[in-house]
DRENROGU-346522 format. One record per residue (C-alpha): residue in one letter; x, y, z. Coordinates in pm, whole numbers. Layout:
REM DRENROGU-346522
{"A"; {X; Y; Z}},
...
This chain:
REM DRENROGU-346522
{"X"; {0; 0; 0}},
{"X"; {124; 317; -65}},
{"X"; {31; 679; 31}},
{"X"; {79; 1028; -136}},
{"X"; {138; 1305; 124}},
{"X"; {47; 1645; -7}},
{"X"; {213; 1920; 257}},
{"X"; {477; 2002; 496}},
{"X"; {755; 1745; 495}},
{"X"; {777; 1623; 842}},
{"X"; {391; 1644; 949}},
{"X"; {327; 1237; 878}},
{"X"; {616; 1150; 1129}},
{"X"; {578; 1427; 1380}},
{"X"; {172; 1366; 1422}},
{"X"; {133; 1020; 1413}},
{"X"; {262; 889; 1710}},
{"X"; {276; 496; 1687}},
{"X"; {56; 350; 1476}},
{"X"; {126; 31; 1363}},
{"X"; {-70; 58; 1003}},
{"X"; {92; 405; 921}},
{"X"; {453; 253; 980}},
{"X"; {349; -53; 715}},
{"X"; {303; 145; 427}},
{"X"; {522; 344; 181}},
{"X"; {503; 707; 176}},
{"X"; {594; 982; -107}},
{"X"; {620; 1301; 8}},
{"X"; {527; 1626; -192}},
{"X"; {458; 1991; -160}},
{"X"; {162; 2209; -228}},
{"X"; {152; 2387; -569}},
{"X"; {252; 2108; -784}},
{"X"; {54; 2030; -1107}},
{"X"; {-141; 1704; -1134}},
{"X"; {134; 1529; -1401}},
{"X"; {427; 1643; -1136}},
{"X"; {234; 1432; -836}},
{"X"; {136; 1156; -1114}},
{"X"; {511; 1137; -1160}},
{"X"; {567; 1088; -765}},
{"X"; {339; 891; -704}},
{"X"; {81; 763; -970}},
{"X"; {28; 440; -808}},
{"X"; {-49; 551; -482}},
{"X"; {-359; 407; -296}},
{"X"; {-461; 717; -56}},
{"X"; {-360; 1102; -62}},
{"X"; {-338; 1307; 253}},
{"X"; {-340; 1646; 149}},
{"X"; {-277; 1966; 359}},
{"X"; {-657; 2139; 389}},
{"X"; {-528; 2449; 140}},
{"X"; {-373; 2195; -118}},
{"X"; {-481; 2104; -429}},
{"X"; {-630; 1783; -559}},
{"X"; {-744; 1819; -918}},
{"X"; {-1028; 1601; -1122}},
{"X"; {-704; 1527; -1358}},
{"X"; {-507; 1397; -1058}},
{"X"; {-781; 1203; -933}},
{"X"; {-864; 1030; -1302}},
{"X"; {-498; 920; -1332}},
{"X"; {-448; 738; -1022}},
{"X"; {-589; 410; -1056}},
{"X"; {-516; 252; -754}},
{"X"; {-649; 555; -542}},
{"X"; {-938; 486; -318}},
{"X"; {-935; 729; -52}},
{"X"; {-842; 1156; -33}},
{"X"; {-813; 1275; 341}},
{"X"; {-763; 1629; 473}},
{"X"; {-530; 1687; 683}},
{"X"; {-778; 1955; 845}},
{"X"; {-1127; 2069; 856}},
{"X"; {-1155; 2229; 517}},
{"X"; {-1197; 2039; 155}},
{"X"; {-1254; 2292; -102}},
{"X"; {-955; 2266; -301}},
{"X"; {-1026; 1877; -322}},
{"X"; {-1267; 1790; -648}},
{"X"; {-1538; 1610; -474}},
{"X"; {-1731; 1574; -786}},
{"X"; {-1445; 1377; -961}},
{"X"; {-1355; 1176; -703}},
{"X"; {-1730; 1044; -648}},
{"X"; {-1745; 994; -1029}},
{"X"; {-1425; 720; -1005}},
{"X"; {-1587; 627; -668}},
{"X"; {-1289; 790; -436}},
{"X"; {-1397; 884; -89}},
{"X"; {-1271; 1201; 16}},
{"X"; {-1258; 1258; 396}},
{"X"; {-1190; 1541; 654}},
{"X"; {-1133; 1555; 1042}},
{"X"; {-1418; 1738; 1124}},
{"X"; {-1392; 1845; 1481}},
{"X"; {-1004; 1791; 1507}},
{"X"; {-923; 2178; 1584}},
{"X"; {-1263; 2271; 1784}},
{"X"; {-1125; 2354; 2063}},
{"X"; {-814; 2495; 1923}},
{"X"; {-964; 2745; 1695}},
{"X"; {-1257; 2828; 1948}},
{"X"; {-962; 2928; 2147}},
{"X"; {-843; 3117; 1901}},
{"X"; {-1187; 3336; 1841}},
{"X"; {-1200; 3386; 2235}},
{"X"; {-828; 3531; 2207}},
{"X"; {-906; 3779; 1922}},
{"X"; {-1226; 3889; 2119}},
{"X"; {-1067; 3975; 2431}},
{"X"; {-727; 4125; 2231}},
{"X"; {-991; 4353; 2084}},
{"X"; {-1181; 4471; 2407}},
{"X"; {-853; 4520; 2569}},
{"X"; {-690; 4680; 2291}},
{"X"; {-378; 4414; 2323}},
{"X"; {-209; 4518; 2046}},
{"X"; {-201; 4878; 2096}},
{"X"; {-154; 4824; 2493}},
{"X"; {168; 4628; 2400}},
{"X"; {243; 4977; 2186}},
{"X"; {209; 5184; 2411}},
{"X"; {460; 5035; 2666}},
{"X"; {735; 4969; 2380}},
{"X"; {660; 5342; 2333}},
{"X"; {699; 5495; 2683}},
{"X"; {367; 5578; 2683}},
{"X"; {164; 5336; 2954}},
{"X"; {48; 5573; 3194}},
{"X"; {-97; 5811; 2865}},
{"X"; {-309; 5506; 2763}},
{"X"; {-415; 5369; 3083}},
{"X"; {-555; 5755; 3174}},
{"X"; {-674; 5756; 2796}},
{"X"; {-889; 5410; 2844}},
{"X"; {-997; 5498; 3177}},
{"X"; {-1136; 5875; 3038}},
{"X"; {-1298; 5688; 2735}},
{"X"; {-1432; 5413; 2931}},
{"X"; {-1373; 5203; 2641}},
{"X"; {-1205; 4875; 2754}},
{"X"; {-1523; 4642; 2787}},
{"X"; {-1564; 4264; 2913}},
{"X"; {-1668; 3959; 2734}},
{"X"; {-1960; 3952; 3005}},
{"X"; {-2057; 4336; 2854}},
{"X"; {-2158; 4183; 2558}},
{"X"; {-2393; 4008; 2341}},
{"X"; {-2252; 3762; 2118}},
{"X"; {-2332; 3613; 1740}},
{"X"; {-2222; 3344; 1627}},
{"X"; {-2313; 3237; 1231}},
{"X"; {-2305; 2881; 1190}},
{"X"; {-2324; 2636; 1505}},
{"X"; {-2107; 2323; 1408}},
{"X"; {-1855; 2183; 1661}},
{"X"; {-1583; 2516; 1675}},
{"X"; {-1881; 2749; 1751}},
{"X"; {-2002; 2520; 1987}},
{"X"; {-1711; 2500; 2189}},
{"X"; {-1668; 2875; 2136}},
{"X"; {-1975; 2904; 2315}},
{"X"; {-1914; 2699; 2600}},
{"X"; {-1586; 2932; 2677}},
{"X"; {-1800; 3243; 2620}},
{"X"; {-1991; 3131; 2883}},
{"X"; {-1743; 3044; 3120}},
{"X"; {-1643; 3409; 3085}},
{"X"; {-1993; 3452; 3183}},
{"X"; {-2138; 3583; 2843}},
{"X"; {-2538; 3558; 2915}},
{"X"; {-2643; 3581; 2583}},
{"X"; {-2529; 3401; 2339}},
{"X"; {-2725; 3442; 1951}},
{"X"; {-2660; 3201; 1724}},
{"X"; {-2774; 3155; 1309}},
{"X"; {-2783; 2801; 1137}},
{"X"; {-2994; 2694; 858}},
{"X"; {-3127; 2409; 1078}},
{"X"; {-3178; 2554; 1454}},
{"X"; {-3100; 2321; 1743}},
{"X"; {-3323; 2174; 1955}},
{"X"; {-3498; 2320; 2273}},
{"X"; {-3269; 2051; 2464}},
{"X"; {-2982; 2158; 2283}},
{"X"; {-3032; 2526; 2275}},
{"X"; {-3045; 2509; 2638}},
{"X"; {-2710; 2284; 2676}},
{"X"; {-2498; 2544; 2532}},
{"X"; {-2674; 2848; 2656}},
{"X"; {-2761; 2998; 2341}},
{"X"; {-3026; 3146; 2152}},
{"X"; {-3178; 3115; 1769}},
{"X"; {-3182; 3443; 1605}},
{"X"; {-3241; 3468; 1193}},
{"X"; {-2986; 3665; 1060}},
{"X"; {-3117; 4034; 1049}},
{"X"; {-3155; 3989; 1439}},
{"X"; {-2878; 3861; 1507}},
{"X"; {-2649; 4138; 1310}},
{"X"; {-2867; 4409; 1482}},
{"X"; {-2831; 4257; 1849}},
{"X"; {-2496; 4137; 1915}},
{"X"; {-2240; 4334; 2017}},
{"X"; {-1972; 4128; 1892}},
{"X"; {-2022; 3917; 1569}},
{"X"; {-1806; 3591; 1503}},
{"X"; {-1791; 3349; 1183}},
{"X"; {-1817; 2975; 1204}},
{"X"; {-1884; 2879; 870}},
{"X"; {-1787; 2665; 554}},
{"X"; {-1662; 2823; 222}},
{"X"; {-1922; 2757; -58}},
{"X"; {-2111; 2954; -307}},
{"X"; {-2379; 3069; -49}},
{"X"; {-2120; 3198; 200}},
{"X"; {-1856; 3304; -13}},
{"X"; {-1837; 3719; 48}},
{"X"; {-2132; 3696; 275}},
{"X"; {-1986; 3939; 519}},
{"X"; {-2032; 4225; 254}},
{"X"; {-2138; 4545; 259}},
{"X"; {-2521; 4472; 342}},
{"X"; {-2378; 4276; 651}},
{"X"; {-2190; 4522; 787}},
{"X"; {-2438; 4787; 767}},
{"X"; {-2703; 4558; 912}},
{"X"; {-2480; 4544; 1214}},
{"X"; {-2477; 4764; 1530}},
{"X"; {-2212; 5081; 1548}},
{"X"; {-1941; 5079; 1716}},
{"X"; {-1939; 4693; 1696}},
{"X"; {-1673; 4380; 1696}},
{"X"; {-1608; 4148; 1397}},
{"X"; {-1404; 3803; 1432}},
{"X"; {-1320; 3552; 1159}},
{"X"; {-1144; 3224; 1258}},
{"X"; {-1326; 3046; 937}},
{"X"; {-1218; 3110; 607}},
{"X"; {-1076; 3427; 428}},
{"X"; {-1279; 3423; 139}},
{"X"; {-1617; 3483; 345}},
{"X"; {-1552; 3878; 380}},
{"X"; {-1526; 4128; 140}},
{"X"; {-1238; 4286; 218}},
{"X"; {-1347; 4622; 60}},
{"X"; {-1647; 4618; 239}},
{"X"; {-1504; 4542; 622}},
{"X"; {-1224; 4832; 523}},
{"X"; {-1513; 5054; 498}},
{"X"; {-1717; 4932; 798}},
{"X"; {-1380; 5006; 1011}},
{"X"; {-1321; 5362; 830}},
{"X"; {-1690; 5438; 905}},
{"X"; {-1662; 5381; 1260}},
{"X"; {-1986; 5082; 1212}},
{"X"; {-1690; 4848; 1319}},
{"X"; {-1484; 4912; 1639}},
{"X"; {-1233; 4620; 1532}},
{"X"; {-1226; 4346; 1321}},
{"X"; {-985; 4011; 1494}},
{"X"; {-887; 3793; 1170}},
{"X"; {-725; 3462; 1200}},
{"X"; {-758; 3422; 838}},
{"X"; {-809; 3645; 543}},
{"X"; {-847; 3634; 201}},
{"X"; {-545; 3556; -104}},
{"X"; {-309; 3396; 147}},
{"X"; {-37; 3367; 217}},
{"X"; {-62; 3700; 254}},
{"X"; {198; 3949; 70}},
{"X"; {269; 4265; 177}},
{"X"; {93; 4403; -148}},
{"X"; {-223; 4301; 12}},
{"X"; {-524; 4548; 53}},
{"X"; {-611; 4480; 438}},
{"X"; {-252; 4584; 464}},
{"X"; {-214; 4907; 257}},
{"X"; {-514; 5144; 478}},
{"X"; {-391; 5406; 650}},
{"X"; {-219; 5322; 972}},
{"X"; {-518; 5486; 1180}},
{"X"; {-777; 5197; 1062}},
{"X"; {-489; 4936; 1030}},
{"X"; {-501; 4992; 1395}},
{"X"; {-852; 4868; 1439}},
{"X"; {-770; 4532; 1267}},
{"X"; {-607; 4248; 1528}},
{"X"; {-447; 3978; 1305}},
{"X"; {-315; 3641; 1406}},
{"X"; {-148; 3444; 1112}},
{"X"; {-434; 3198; 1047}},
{"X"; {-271; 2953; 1331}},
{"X"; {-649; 2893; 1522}},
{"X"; {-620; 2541; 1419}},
{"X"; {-274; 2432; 1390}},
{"X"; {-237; 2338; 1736}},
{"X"; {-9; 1976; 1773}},
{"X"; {-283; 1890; 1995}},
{"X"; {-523; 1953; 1643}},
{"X"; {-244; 1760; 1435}},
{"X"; {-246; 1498; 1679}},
{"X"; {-631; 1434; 1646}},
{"X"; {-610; 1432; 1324}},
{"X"; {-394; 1194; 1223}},
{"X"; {-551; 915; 1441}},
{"X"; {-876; 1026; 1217}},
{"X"; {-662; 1045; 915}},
{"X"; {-508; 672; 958}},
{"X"; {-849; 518; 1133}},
{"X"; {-1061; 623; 783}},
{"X"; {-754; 508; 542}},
{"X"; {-734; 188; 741}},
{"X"; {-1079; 152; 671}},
{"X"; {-1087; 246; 314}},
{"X"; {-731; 25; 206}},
{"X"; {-959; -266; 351}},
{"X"; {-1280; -243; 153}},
{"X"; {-1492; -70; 410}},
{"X"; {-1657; 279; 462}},
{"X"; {-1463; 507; 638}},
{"X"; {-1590; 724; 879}},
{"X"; {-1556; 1105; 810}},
{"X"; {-1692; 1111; 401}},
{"X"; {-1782; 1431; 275}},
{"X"; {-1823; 1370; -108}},
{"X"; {-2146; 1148; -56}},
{"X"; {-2079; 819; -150}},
């Protein structure tokens, strides 16, 4: 048996741990970016590709491996993987749902409270020589705030919002709004303290607004203009999801117009990021209302770790003519 792994050199050993059926097979290692006849040259006969969740895995890949019977993630997201072509030559493709929950709910909770306590410029203003000036300046505002202070949104409910949930409310957030296109139960509703809202309400009412969503054609640039505006003034904005659900134009605006406080963004659109980019090229005052993090939310080892016992439990499966567990393409 033999696998194709699609990534960072070094992940397969370093995540593993022992497993006794990931030490049997052959490996071939190779990076993202490659065309489909450069991995066909590596590894054509391979039986199973684990693939970094921003790699690539093409319909013309897919088509020329014969042997191949199984496509995992090594994360959460699949979009780059052609789920169409791999159900057409009956390939599963597979994900480890849930293996950075708590990671990047973490994550959200540490971009929320950088932005009510102004972290970034805090650690500024000491570098600077100029702590007491912003501790008096805070304290005149009265513009530091709490988690409690607030109400919360979260769009989309799967297992990172619900875990960001249950830390929101051990912070002691009492109301918690939450959006999904099927709402939870009464039972459920009530075991992580939140409430259904449809989306108009929920933009309107929370204080603080956070993503938890998929990329697909619905969501894609569904924090746009008309989402901002629909939003209160003077409010917060995370995104530990995916990049490509904001319109980048349209949260620079919602910052510059003062409807957005800050914006905390584990992940934004065209990465890697360049320089060149235009979240980066604003003038420094609204730069200054942005709180990055470098799109780490899930890339705890912790994450890894999980992972990779669901990456080799569903290509064990797969290798030995069963269903695997985590299938996202539908077969």
């Amino acid at each position: 048996m033999k696998i194709l792994h699609i990534g960072k050199n070094g992940n397969v050993e370093r995540f593993s741990g022992k497993n006794a059926f990931a030490d049997s097979v052959e490996r071939a290692e190779a990076v993202i970016g490659l065309s489909a006849e450069e991995y066909l040259q590596i590894a054509a006969d391979a039986d199973a590709i684990i693939v970094d969740a921003i790699g690539e895995v093409t319909g013309e890949l897919i088509r020329n491996m014969p042997n191949l019977k199984i496509i995992h993630s090594e994360g959460v997201a699949y979009n780059k993987i052609d789920t169409d072509a791999a159900r057409e030559c009956g390939v599963y493709v597979c994900n480890s749902q849930g293996m950075n929950a708590s990671a990047v709910a973490e994550q959200a909770l540490l971009l929320m409270v950088g932005m009510l306590r102004d972290v970034a410029g805090g650690d500024r203003s000491v570098r600077e020589g100029q702590q007491i000036e912003v501790k008096q300046g805070y304290m005149a505002r009265g513009d530091l705030f709490e988690l409690s202070d607030l109400t919360v949104g979260l769009i989309g409910f799967g297992d990172i919002a619900r875990e960001t949930a249950k830390l929101l409310k051990a912070y002691g957030v009492e109301q918690i709004l939450y959006n999904k296109r099927t709402p939870l139960t009464a039972e459920e509703e009530d075991k992580f303290g939140v409430a259904y809202a449809d989306m108009d309400t929920l933009l309107q009412e929370s204080d603080l607004v956070s993503l938890h969503v998929p990329v697909n054609p619905a969501t894609t640039g569904m924090a746009d203009a008309a989402f901002f505006e629909r939003m209160k003034d003077g409010s917060f904005f995370v995104n530990t999801a995916r990049g490509e659900l904001v319109d980048d134009g349209a949260l620079i605006q919602a910052l510059k117009s003062g409807k957005l406080r800050m914006a905390g963004l584990d992940t934004i659109d065209l990465e890697p990021v360049q320089k060149d980019h235009p979240l980066l090229q604003i003038p420094e005052e609204i730069g200054k209302k942005i709180l990055f993090s470098p799109h780490i939310g899930g890339i705890t080892t912790s994450s890894f770790k999980r992972s990779y016992a669901m990456i080799w439990e569903d290509i064990e499966t797969a290798l030995n003519g069963e269903r695997p567990k985590r299938i996202v393409n539908g077969l």
